[in-house]
N, C-alpha and C positions, 0 to 999 in steps of 0.2 A: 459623825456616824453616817454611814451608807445608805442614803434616801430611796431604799429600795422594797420593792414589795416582791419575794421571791416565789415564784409560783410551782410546785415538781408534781408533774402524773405520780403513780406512782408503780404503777406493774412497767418493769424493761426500763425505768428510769431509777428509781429509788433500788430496786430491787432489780434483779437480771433474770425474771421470767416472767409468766400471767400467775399471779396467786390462785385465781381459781381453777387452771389448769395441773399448777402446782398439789392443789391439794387435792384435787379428785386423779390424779396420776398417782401421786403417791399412795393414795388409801387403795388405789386400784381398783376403782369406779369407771374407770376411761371406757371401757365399751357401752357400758351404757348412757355416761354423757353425749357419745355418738350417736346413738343412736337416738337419743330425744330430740339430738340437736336442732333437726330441722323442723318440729314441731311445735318449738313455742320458744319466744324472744329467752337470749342470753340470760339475765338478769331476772326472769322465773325460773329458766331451769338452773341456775344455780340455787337456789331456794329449793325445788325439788331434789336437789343432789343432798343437800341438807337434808330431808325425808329420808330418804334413801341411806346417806349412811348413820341416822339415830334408826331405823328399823332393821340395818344389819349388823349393830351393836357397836358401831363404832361409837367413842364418847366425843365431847369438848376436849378433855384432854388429849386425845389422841389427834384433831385437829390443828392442837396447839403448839402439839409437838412437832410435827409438817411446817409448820409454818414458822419455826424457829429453824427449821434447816433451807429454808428457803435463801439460794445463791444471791449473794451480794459482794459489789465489788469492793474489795478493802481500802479505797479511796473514797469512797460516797460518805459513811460515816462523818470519815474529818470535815468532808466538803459541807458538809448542812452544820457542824460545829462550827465550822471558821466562817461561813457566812452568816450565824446568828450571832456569834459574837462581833463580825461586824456592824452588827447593827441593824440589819437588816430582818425584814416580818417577812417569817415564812408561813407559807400554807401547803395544800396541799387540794387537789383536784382529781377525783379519780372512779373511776367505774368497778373498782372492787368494792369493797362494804369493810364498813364501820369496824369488823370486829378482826376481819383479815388484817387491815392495816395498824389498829391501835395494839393489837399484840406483837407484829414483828418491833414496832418502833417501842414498844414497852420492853420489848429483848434487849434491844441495844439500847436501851433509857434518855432515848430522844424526843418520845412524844412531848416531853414539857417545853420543845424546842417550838412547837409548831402553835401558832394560834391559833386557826382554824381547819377543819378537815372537810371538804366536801364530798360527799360520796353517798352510799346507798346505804341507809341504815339497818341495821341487825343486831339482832337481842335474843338472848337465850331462856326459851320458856320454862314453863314450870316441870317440864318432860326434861329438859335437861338438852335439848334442840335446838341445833340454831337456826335461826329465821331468819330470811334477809328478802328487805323490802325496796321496790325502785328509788329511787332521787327525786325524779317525779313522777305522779302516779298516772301512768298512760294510759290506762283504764277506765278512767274520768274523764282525760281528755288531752290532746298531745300538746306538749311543750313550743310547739309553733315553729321550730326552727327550719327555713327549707336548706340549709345542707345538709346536702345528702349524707354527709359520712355521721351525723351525731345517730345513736340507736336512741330508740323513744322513750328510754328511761331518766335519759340523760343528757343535758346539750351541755356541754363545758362553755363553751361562747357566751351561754346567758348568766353563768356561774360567773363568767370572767367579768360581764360588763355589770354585775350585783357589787364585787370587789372593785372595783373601777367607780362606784358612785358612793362608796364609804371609804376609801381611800382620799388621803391630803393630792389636792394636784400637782403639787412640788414632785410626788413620789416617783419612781419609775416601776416598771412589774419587769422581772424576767422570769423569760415563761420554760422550763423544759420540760417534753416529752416527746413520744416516739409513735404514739398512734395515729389509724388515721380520726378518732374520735377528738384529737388534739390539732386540726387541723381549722376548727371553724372559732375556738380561741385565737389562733394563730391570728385572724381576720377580724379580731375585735380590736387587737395592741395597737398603741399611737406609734409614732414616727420617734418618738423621746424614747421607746422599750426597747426591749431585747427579747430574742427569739430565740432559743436553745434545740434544735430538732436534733433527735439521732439520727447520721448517718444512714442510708439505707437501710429504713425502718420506715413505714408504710405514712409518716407527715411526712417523714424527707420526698420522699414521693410525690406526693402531693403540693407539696410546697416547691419542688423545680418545675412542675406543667403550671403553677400558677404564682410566677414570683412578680408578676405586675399587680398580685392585691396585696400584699404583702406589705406594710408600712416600718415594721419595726426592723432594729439591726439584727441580721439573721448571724450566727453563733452556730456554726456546726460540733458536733461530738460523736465519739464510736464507743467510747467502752468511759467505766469510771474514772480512769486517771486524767482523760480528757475532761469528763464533767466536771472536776474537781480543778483543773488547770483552766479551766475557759471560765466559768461563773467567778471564782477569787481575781480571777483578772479584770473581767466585767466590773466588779463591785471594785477593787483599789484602784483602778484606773477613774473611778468616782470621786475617788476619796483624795485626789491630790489637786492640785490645782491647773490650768491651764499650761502655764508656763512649763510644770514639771512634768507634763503628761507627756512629752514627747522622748524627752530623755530617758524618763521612767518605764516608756515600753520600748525604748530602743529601739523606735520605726520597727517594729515586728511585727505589726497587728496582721500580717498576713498566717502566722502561727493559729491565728484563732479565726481570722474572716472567711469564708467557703471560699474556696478557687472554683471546684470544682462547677458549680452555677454562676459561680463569680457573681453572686449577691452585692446590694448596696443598697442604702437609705434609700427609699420612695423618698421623692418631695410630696409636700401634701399636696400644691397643688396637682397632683398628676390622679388625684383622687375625687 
């Protein structure tokens, strides 16, 4: 079985938008998420938008229904089926909240796929309101990270290097998403990982001005059918053995390796 530890964001990876963009667009909340915006960190004023629509009679259910229409590419599904059945621990890493992401994935009856979810937790009061609390609590004190792109709620890097010292060292992680809050993960993976960024999506970015820190194999992708064809390849090209690996991808790995940066293994020593 596939010696892997599969890591996915989840807003524009898992799903093809921001969920919390999603649902305060949809309920038609958007002018006033504008306007707080610049007021107080992401990750409260989503918590206020919460306020906001239990005081203008929006319910739970009407959140939930948003979020069961929320666009997905009809490859992504199979893709996290075909990789947990091959064997591979998934999780998941992400700046939405607990209760956005455990109802799309209870839609499509995946969450028993996933072992672990990390994210901002939220829980529905006794008002019948949802609540949604940072990852970490930066209000006590910051999470220490100095890259710049993590927000102070949440550093994925330090999520990443928590799974990195309970995980077997045999394993490998591959990592996909598309922010640039995925970009200080990017910088924890060893030289044995994989690196899944989208396409011109704000890591790719990031990750072509800085591809001498970079250790892991970098793995481009643009839409689901890509994720879905680049991770199944990643894991069976695991799964066979030395000899068969070359016949088995038919010298193609240029279908999956970036041209366009023309990416390669860091050696470690160059670290």
């Amino acid at each position: 079985m596939a010696g892997f530890v599969v890591v996915f964001d989840f807003d524009k990876t898992i799903i093809d938008c921001d969920s919390d963009n999603w649902v305060v667009d949809e309920l038609n909340f958007t002018d006033l998420f504008n306007q707080l915006l610049s007021t107080i960190p992401w990750n409260s004023l989503m918590d206020r938008m919460m306020d906001e629509l239990h005081a203008q009679g929006k319910t739970i259910q009407d959140i939930v229904d948003v979020l069961k229409r929320a666009p997905i590419h009809p490859c992504v599904i199979p893709a996290i089926k075909a990789a947990h059945d091959l064997g591979s621990d998934l999780k998941i890493v992400s700046d939405a909240n607990t209760f956005f992401i455990e109802t799309i994935l209870n839609h499509y009856g995946i969450r028993e796929l996933f072992s672990e979810i990390y994210t901002n937790p939220s829980f529905i009061d006794d008002e019948g309101r949802l609540k949604i609390f940072p990852h970490h609590n930066f209000t006590e004190s910051p999470h220490g990270c100095n890259t710049y792109t993590c927000p102070p709620n949440m550093c994925k890097g330090k999520v990443i290097e928590k799974i990195q010292a309970s995980m077997p060292e045999e394993k490998k992680i591959i990592y996909l998403g598309d922010g640039a809050g995925d970009f200080c993960p990017s910088l924890k993976l060893r030289d044995t990982d994989f690196l899944m960024p989208r396409k011109d999506f704000p890591v790719w970015d990031l990750i072509c001005k800085s591809k001498n820190l970079i250790r892991a194999e970098i793995h481009e992708w643009t839409d689901g059918e890509d994720l879905q064809n680049v991770l199944l390849q990643i894991i069976n090209s695991s799964n066979i053995s030395t000899e068969e690996e070359e016949e088995d991808n038919n010298g193609d790995s240029s279908k999956i390796i970036s041209v366009d940066c023309k990416f390669q293994k860091i050696p470690v020593s160059a670290h």
